[in-house]
DOTOR-833039 format. One record per residue: residue number from 1; residue in three letters; chain; x, y, z of N, C-alpha, C in turn. Coordinates in nm, 2 decimals, decimal comma. Last residue first. Layout:
// residues N
[NUM "ALA" "A" [X Y Z] [X Y Z] [X Y Z]]
...
// end
This chain:
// residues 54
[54 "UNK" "A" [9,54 12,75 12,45] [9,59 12,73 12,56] [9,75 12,75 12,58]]
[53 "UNK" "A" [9,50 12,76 12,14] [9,49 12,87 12,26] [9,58 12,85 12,41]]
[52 "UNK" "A" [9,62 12,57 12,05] [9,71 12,71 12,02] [9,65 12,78 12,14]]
[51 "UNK" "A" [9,50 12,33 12,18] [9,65 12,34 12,21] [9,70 12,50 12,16]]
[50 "UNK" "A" [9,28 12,42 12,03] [9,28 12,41 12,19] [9,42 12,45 12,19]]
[49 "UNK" "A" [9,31 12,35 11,78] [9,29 12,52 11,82] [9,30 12,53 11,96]]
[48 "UNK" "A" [9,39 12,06 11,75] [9,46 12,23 11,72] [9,45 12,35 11,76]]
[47 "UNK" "A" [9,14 11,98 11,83] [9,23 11,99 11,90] [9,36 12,06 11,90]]
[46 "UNK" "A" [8,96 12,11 11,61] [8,90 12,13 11,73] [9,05 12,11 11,83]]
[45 "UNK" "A" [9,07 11,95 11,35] [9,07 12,07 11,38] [9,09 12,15 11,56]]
[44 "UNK" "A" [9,03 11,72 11,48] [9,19 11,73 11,45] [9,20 11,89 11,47]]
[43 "UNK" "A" [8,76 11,70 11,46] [8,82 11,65 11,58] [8,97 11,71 11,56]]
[42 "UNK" "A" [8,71 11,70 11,17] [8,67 11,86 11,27] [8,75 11,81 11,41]]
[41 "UNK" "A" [8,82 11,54 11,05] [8,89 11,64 11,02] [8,87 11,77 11,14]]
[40 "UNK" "A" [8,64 11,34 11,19] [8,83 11,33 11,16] [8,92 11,49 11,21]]
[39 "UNK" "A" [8,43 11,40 11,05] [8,46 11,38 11,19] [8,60 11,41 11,20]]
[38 "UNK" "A" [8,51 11,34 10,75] [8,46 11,51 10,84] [8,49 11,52 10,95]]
[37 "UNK" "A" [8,55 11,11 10,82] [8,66 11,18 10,74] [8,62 11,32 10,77]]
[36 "UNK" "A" [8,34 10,99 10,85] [8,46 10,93 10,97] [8,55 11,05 10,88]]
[35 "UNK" "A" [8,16 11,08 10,68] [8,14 11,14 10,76] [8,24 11,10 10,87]]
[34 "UNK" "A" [8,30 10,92 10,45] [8,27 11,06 10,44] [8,27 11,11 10,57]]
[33 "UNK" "A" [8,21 10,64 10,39] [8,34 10,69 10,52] [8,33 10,84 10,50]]
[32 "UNK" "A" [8,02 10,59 10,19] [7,97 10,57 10,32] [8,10 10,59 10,48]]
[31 "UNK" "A" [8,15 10,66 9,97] [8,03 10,78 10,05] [8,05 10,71 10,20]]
[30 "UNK" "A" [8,32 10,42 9,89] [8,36 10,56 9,91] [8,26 10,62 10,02]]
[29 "UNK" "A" [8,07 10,28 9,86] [8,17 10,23 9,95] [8,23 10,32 10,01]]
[28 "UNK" "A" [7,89 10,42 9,64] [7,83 10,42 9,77] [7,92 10,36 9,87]]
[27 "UNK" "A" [8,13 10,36 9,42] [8,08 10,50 9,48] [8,02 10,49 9,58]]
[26 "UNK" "A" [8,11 10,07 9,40] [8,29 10,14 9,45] [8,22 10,29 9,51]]
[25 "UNK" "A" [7,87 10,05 9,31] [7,88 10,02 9,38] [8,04 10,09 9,46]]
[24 "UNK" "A" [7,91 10,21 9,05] [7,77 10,24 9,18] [7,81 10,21 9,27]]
[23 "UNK" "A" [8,07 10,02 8,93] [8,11 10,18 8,99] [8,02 10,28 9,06]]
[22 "UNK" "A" [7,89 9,80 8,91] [8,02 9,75 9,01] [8,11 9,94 9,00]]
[21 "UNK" "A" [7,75 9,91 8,74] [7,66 9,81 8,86] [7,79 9,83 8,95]]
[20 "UNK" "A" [7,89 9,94 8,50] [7,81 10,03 8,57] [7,74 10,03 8,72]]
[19 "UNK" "A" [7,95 9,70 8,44] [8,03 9,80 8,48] [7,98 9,88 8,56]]
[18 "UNK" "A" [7,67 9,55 8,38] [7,77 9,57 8,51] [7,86 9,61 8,52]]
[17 "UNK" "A" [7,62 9,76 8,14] [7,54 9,74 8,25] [7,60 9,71 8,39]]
[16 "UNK" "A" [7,82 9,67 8,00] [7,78 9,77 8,01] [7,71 9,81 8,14]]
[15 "UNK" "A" [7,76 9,39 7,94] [7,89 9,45 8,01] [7,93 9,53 8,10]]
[14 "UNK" "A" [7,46 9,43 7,82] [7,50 9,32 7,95] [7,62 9,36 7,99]]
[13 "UNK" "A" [7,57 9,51 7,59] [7,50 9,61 7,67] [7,49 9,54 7,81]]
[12 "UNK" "A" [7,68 9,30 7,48] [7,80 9,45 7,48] [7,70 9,52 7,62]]
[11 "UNK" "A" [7,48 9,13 7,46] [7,62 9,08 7,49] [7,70 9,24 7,61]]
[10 "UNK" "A" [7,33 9,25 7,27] [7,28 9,25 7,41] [7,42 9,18 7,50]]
[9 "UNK" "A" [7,51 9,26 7,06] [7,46 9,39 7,08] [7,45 9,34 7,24]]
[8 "UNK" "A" [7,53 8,98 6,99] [7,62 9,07 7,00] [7,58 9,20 7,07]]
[7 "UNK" "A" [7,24 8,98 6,94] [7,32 8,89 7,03] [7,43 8,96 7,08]]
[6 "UNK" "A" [7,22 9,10 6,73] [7,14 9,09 6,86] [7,22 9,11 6,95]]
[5 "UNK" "A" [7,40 8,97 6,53] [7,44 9,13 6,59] [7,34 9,14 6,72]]
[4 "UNK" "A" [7,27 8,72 6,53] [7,36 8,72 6,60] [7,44 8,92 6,58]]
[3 "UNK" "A" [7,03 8,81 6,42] [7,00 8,68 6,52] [7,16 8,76 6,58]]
[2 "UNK" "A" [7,07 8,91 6,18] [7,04 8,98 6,21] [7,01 8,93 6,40]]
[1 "UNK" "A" [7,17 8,64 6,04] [7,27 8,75 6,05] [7,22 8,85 6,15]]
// end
C-alpha cells in the first residue's frame, strides 16, 4: 500500500517538475526578444522626434 502512494506521489512530482521545466523554458524564449522590442521601441521613438523636429 505504502509501495504504490510512492509511486503515486513520485508520478505527481515527475509532472510537476516538467511543467515547471517547459515554463522556464516559454520564459527564457520570451526574454530572449526583449532587447529587439527596446530596440524597436527606441528606433520608433528616435524617428518620431526627428520627423517632429524637423
Amino acid at each position: 500500500m505504502d509501495t504504490i502512494k510512492t509511486e503515486a506521489e513520485i508520478g505527481k512530482l515527475m509532472a510537476e517538475t516538467m511543467k515547471l521545466n517547459a515554463e522556464a523554458a516559454k520564459m527564457i524564449r520570451e526574454t530572449r526578444w526583449y532587447p529587439v522590442i527596446w530596440a524597436t521601441a527606441f528606433a520608433g521613438a528616435v524617428i518620431g522626434l526627428a520627423k517632429f523636429l524637423h
